[in-house]
KEMAR-914857 format. One record per residue: x, y, z of N, C-alpha, C in turn. Coordinates in steps of 0.1 Angstrom, whole numbers, plus 5000, padded with zeros to 4 digits. Example, Ala and Ser with C-alpha at 12.3 -4.5 7.8 and 13.67 -1.06 7.14 Angstrom:
% residues 2
513249435078512349555078513249675078;512849785071513749895071512950005079;
//
This chain:
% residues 296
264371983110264971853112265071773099;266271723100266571643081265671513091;265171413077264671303081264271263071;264471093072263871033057265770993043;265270953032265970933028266471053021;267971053017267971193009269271192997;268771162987269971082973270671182966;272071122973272771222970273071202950;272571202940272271242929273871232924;274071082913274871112905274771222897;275771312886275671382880275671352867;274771362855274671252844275571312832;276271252828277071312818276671302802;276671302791276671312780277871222770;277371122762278671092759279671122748;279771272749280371322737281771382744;282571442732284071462739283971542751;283171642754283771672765282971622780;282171542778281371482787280571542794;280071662786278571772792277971702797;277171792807276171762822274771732811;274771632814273171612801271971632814;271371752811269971832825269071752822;268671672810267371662809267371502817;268771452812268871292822268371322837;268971422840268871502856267571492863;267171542851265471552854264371452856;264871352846263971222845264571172860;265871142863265971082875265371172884;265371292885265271322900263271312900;262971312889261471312890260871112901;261971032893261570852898262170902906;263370952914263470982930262370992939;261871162935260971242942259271122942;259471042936257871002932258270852941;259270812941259870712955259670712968;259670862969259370922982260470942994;261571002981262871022989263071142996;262871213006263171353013264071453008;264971413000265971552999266571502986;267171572975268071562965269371692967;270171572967271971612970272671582961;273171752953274171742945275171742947;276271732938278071762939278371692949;277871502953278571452965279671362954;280071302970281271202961280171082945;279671092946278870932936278071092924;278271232930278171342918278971412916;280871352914281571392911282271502909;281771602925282371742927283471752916;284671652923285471672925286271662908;285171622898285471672882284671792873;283971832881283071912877284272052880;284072172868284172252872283672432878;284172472883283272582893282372632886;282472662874281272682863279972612864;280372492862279972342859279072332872;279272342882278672302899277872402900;277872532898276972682899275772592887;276072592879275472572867274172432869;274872332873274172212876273372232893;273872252899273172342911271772422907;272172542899270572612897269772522886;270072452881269272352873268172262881;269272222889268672112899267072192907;267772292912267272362922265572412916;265972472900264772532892263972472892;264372282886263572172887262872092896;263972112908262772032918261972162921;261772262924260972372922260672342940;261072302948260272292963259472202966;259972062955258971972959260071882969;260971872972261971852983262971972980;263771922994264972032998266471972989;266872042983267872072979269372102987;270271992983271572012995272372032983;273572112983274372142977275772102980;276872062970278272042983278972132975;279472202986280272332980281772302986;281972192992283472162996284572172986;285672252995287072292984288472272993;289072272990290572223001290572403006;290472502998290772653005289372663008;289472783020288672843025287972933017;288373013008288373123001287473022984;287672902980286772862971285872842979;285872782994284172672992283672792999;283672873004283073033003282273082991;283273082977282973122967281973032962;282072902962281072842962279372832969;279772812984278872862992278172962987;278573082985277973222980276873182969;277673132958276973082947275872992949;276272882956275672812959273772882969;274272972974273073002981272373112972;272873182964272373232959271273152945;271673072942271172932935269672912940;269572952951268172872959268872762962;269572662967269972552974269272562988;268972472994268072473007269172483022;270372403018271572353027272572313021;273372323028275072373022275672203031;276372093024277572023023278672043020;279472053035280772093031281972003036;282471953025283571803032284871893037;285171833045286571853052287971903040;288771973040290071983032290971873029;290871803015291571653015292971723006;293571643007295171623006296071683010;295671793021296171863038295271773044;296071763057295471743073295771883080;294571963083294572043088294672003104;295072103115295272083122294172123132;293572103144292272083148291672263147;292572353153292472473154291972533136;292872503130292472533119291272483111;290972373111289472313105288472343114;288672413126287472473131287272613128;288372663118288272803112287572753102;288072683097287872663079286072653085;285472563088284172553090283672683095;284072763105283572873114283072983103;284473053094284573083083283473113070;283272973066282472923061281272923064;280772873074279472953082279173073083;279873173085279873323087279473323074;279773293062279973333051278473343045;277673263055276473243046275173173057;273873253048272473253058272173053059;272872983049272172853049272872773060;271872683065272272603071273472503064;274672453073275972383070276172253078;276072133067276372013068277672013069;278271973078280171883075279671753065;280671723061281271603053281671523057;282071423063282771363071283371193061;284271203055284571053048285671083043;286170983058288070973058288570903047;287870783037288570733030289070823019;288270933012288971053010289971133014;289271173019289971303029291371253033;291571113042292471083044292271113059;291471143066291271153083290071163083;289671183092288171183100287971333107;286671373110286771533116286771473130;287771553143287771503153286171533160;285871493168284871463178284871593180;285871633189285871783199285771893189;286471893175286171963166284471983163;284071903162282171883161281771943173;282171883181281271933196281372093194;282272193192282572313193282072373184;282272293167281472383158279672373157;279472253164277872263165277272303174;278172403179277472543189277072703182;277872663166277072763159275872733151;275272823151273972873150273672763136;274472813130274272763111275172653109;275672563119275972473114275372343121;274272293113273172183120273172073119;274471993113274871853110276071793103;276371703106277771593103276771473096;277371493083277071353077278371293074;277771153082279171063084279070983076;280470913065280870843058281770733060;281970713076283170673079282870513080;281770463086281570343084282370263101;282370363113282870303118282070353133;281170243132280370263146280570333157;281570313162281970403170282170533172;282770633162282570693157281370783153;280170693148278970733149278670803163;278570733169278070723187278470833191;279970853191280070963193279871113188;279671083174278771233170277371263174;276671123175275671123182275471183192;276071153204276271213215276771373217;277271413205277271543203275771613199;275071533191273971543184272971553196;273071493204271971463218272171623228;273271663227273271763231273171923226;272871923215272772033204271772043190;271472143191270672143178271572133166;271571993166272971953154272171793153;272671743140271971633138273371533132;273371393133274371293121272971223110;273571253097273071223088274271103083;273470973082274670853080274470843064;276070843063276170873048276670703045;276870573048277270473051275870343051;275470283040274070263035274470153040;275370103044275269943051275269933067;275170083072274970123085273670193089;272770193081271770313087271270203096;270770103098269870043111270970083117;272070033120272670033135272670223138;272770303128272770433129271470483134;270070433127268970473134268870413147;268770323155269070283168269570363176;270870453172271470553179270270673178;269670663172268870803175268570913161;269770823150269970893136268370913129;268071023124266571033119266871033099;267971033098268071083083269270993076;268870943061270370883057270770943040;271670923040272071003028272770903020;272070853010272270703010272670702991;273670662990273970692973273270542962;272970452971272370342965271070352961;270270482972269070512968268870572954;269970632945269970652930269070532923;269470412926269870262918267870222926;268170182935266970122946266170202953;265870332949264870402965263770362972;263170252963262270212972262570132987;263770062982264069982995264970073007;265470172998266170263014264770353021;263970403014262370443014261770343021;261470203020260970123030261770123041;263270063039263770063050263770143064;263570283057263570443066262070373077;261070323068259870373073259570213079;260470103079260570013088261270073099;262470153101263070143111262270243123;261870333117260870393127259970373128;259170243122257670183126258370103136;259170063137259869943152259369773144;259769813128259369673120260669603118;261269583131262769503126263569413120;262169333120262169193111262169243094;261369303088261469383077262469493078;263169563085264669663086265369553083;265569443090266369363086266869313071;266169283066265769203055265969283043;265669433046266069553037266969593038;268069583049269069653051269969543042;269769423045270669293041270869333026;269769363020269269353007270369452997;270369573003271169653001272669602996;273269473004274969453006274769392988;273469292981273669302971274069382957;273469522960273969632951275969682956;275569672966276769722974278169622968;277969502966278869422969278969422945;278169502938278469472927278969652923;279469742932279469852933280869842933;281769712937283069702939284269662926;282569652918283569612907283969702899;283969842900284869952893285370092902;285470152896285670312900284670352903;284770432918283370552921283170662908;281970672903280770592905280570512894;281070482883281070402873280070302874;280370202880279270082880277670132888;277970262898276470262899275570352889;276670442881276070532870274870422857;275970332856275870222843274770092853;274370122866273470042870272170112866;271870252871270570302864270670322852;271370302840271070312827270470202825;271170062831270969932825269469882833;269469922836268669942846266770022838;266770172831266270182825265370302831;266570352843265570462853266470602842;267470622839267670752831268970752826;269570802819270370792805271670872811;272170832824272970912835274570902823;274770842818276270812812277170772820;278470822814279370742820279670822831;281070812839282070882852283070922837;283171082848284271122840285171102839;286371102832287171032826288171112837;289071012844290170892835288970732839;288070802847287370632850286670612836;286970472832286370432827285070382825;284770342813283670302812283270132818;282270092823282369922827282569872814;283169742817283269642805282069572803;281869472791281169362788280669302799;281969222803281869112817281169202827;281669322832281169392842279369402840;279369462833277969502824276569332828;277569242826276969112828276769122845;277869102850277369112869276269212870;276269332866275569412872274169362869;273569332857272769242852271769132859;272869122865272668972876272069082889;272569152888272269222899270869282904;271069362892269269402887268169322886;268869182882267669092884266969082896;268269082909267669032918266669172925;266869242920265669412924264569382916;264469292906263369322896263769472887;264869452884265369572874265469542867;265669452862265669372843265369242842;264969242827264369102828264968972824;
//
C-alpha cells in the first residue's frame, strides 16, 4: 500500500551549455528529503522534466537515483511516452534500473479514444513485473483518463494506482470509488487538495511542493490521519503560500530557484526555452521563504 508523502524530485541541472543532470545536487536533495521523512522519491514527473530529458538521459538519471537511495524508500519512476512501443522501452529500462514502481501519464497531444488507452495501459502492464501507476493531469495531456477506463484497467493485476492531477473533486471521488472496490489506490497529485483527498479515503500524496517544504506536507500527512484537523488545517492553508509564488514562472522554474535560494541543493535552472527567474521574481520568492523560515 503507497502511503505517506512521496516527492516527486525535480531534476537538477548544471549550468553549463548543455544543461547536464548535475547527480551530486540529486543526492544532497534526496538525502534532506529522505531525513524529512518523506515515503517515496519520484523521478521524470512533470516538476522532473520528463518531458526534456532525453531517453538516454531518464535510464541514466533513474539508475542513479535508484543506486543512491539504495532501499531507504521506494523509488517511482515515469516512463510515460505518447507511443506504446517508447513507454514500453522505457518501462523495460526502467525496471531493469531497480525502480520500485512504474508512472505512466496518459498519451498527450492525441486523445486517444477509450478502447485504445485501455490498450495503451494493458500493453504496458504486460510489458512488465512492476507495479503501474496511471498519470492522470489533463492540464497537460489535454483530457482526463475516463472513470470506466480506470474501473476496467484496475482489474489488472499490475496496475495498482491513479495519481490524480486534475484538481477537481469530483473526479477524485470517483476514482476513489473505483479504489474502494479494487486493489488499486488514488495517489493525489494536487497539494492544495490532499485534506479534502484524504477524507475520501486517499492514504498517499505525491506532492511536488514537498521538494521546497517536506516538513509541512510530512506533518500535514501525519495530522490528517491522527484526526488533528485543526493543525491539517493550518498546514494545508500554509501550502497556498508556496503555491501562489509558484505562478510566477514556468513549470518548474520558480520552484527549482526556490530550493537553491533557499539553500537545500544547487538544483539549477529548467531547461531551456524556460527561463531562468528574474531579479524581481528572485525577490517574491524571498518573501516567500521567509515566511517557512527559509531565509533570513
Amino acid at each position: 500500500m503507497f502511503n505517506g508523502i512521496i516527492t516527486p524530485i525535480v531534476t537538477p541541472f548544471n549550468r553549463d551549455k548543455a544543461q547536464s543532470i548535475n547527480y551530486q545536487a540529486a543526492q544532497v536533495l534526496i538525502d534532506k528529503l529522505i531525513s524529512a521523512g518523506v515515503s517515496g522519491i519520484f523521478v521524470l514527473g512533470s516538476n522532473g522534466e520528463f518531458h526534456v530529458l532525453t531517453h538516454a538521459e531518464k535510464i541514466s538519471f533513474v539508475k542513479a537515483v535508484v543506486q543512491y537511495v539504495d532501499h531507504r524508500v521506494p523509488v517511482f519512476a515515469g516512463a510515460g511516452a505518447c507511443s506504446t512501443s517508447e513507454t514500453i522501452a522505457l518501462s523495460h529500462e526502467m525496471e531493469a534500473a531497480g525502480a520500485d514502481d512504474l508512472s505512466i501519464i496518459n498519451p498527450y497531444f492525441i486523445r486517444p479514444q477509450d478502447d485504445e488507452l485501455f490498450d495503451f495501459y494493458r500493453d504496458v502492464a504486460a510489458s512488465v513485473d512492476l507495479p503501474v501507476i496511471m498519470y492522470n493531469i489533463p492540464k497537460n495531456t489535454g483530457y482526463n483518463i475516463p472513470v470506466n477506463v480506470v474501473r476496467k484497467l484496475a482489474e489488472i493485476d499490475n496496475i495498482v494506482g491513479i495519481k490524480d492531477s486534475s484538481g477537481d473533486v469530483d473526479l477524485i471521488r470517483k476514482y476513489q470509488e473505483v479504489a474502494t472496490d479494487n486493489k488499486f489506490q488514488v495517489l493525489i497529485g494536487s497539494d492544495s487538495k490532499i485534506s479534502v483527498a484524504y477524507k475520501m479515503g486517499v492514504k498517499a500524496a505525491i506532492a511536488g511542493t514537498s521538494n521546497l517544504i517536506p516538513n509541512v506536507l510530512v506533518n500535514l500527512d501525519r495530522a490528517l490521519k491522527d484526526g488533528n484537523d485543526q493543525e491539517a488545517e493550518k498546514l494545508q492553508k500554509s501550502i497556498d503560500v508556496l503555491r501562489s509564488a509558484l505562478k510566477l514562472g514556468t513549470v518548474p522554474a520558480v520552484l527549482k530557484r526556490s530550493v537553491e535560494l533557499a539553500n537545500i541543493a544547487n538544483v539549477g535552472p529548467a531547461r531551456k526555452p524556460v527561463r531562468e527567474t528574474t531579479t524581481q521574481v528572485d525577490q517574491e520568492i524571498i518573501k516567500m521563504l521567509k515566511y517557512y523560515g527559509l531565509h533570513s
